[in-house]
N, C-alpha and C positions, 0 to 999 in steps of 0.2 A: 199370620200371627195375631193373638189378639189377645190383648192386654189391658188389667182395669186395674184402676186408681182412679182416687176418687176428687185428687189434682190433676188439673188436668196441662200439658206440655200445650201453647197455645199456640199454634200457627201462623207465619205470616207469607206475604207474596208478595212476587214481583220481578220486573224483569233487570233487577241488577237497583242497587240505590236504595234509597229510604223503604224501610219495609210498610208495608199497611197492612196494621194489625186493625183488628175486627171492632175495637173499642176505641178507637181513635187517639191510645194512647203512642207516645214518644216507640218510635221503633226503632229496629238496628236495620244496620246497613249491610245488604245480602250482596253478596259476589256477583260480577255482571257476568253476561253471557255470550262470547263471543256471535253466537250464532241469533242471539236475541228471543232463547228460548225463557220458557216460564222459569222460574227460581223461587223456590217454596224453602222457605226457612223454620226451624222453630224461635221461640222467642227466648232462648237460652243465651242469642247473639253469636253462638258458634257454629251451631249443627243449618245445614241446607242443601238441598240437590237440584240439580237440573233435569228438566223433564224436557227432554229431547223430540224434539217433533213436532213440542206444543208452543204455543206462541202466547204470549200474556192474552188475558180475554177470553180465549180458545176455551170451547167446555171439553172437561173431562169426564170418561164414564165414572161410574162407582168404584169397578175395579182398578180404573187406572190410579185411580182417587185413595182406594186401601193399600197399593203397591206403593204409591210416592209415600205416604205414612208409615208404614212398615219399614221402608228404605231409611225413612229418618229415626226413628223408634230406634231400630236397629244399631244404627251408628251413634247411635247418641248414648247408646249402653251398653257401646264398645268402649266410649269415652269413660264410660262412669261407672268400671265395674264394679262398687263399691257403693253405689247408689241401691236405696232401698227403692222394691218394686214388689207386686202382686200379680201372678199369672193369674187367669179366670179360670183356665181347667188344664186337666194333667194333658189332653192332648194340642193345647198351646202349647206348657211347658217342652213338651218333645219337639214342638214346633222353632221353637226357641235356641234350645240346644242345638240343636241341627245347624242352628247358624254361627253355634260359636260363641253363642251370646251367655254368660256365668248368668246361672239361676238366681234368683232373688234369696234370701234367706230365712231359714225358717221364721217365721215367728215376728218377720220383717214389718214395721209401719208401713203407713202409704206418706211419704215425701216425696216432692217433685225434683230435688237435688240431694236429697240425703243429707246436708248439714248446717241444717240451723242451729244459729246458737242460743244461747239465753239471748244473749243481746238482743240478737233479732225477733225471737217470744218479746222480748218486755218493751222492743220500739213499734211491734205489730199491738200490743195488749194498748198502750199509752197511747195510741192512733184512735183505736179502737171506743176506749173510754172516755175523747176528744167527740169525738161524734157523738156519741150518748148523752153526753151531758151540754152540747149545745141543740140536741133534739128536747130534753129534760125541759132545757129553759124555754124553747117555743111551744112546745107543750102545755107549758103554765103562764102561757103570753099573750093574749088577745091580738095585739100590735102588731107582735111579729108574728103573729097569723095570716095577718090582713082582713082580721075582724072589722064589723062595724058594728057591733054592737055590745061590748065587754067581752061576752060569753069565750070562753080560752077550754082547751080539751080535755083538761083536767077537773073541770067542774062537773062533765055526767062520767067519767073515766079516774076517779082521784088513784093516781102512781100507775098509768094505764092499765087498771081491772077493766073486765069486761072487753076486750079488744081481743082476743084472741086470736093473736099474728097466726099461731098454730094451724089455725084451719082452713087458712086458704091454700089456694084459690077454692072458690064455693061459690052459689048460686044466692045472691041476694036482690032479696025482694024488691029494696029501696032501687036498685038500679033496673030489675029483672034481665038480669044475663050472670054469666059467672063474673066474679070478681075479684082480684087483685086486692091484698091489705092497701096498698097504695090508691086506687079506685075509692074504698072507703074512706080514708083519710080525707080525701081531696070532697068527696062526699058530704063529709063531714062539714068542711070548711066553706062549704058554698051554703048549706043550709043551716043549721045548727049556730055557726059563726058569722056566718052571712059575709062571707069572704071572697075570694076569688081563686079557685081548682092553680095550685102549682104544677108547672109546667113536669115534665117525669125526670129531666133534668137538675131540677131545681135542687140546691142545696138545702134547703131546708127540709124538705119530702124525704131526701134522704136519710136525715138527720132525726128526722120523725120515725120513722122506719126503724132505725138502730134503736131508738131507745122503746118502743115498745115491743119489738123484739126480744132486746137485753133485758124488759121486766117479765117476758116468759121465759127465759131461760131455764133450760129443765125438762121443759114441759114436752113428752113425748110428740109430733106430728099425727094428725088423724085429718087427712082432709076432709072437709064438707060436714064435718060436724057442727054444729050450731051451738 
């Protein structure tokens, strides 16, 4: 079976108990295993299987690896027949079928549960322009840079022109390797600002990131273009 969307269902693991998800956010709590086999969940908090034989830790081939996903895929939109989805080619789709599984429908978005609401657009959009505009303000702040010398990123960048989030990752000179818009930024802040590189963690980096971002919005992706 092999299915795209361009949301992706995020997987978690574990032998029973607190899930560990791959971002180290808040997980659910996956069914134990009598036998103390692996338990692979998605992060839906409902859908999980037991992989019998395998013991947490234990590697898996690739195959075994597309069979446990498939397995959950599967039941997960057995749960949700009404969930908007995107086959990749007609011989999925019969692959699909075959299982039982109701086809996506025509014309169907890519949603990972099918039903967001306004509400949920306008609490993700208000998050969204939350970040932006505390990246806007360190942007235009030397201080909150961790400048020593005035100079703030707005002064050779005024409303981030010239940044061009769009085309990385790309090969720059200043560092010579590829580079990350985050690599430049922090670039930026060590010399230019005479500051000190944010951690990748860093609330702020992030926050940088969103709002030059959000002032290319629009702007088709071209990597490595200069």
């Amino acid at each position: 079976m092999r299915l795209a969307c361009p949301v992706v269902l995020a997987l978690c693991i574990g032998a029973g108990g607190p899930a560990l998800c791959g971002d180290g956010a808040p997980g659910h709590v996956l069914p134990v295993s009598r036998d103390g086999n692996l338990v692979v969940g998605l992060c839906d908090g409902e859908t999980s299987i037991e992989v019998e034989g395998v013991k947490p830790g234990e590697p898996m081939t690739r195959e075994q690896g597309q069979k446990v996903a498939d397995a959950l895929m599967t039941e997960w939109r057995r749960k949700h027949p009404d969930a908007e989805w995107v086959v990749a080619d007609a011989g999925s789709a019969a692959a699909v079928a075959a299982q039982g599984v109701p086809a996506a429908p025509a014309g169907s978005q890519h949603q990972t549960y099918g039903a967001f609401t306004e509400r949920d657009k306008q609490i993700w959009q208000e998050s969204t322009d939350k970040l932006v505009a505390e990246g806007k303000k360190i942007f235009h702040d030397a201080k909150l840079l961790g400048g020593t010398n005035a100079v703030s990123c707005d002064m050779c960048h005024p409303d981030g022109s010239n940044t061009h989030p769009e085309t990385y990752p790309k090969y720059q000179v200043q560092l010579g390797r590829v580079a990350m818009l985050r690599d430049m930024i922090n670039w930026c802040i060590e010399n230019p600002v005479r500051g000190k590189p944010f951690p990748d963690d860093d609330p702020r980096l992030k926050a940088l990131e969103a709002y030059i971002l959000a002032q290319r919005k629009g702007v088709a992706l071209e990597y490595g273009k200069h």
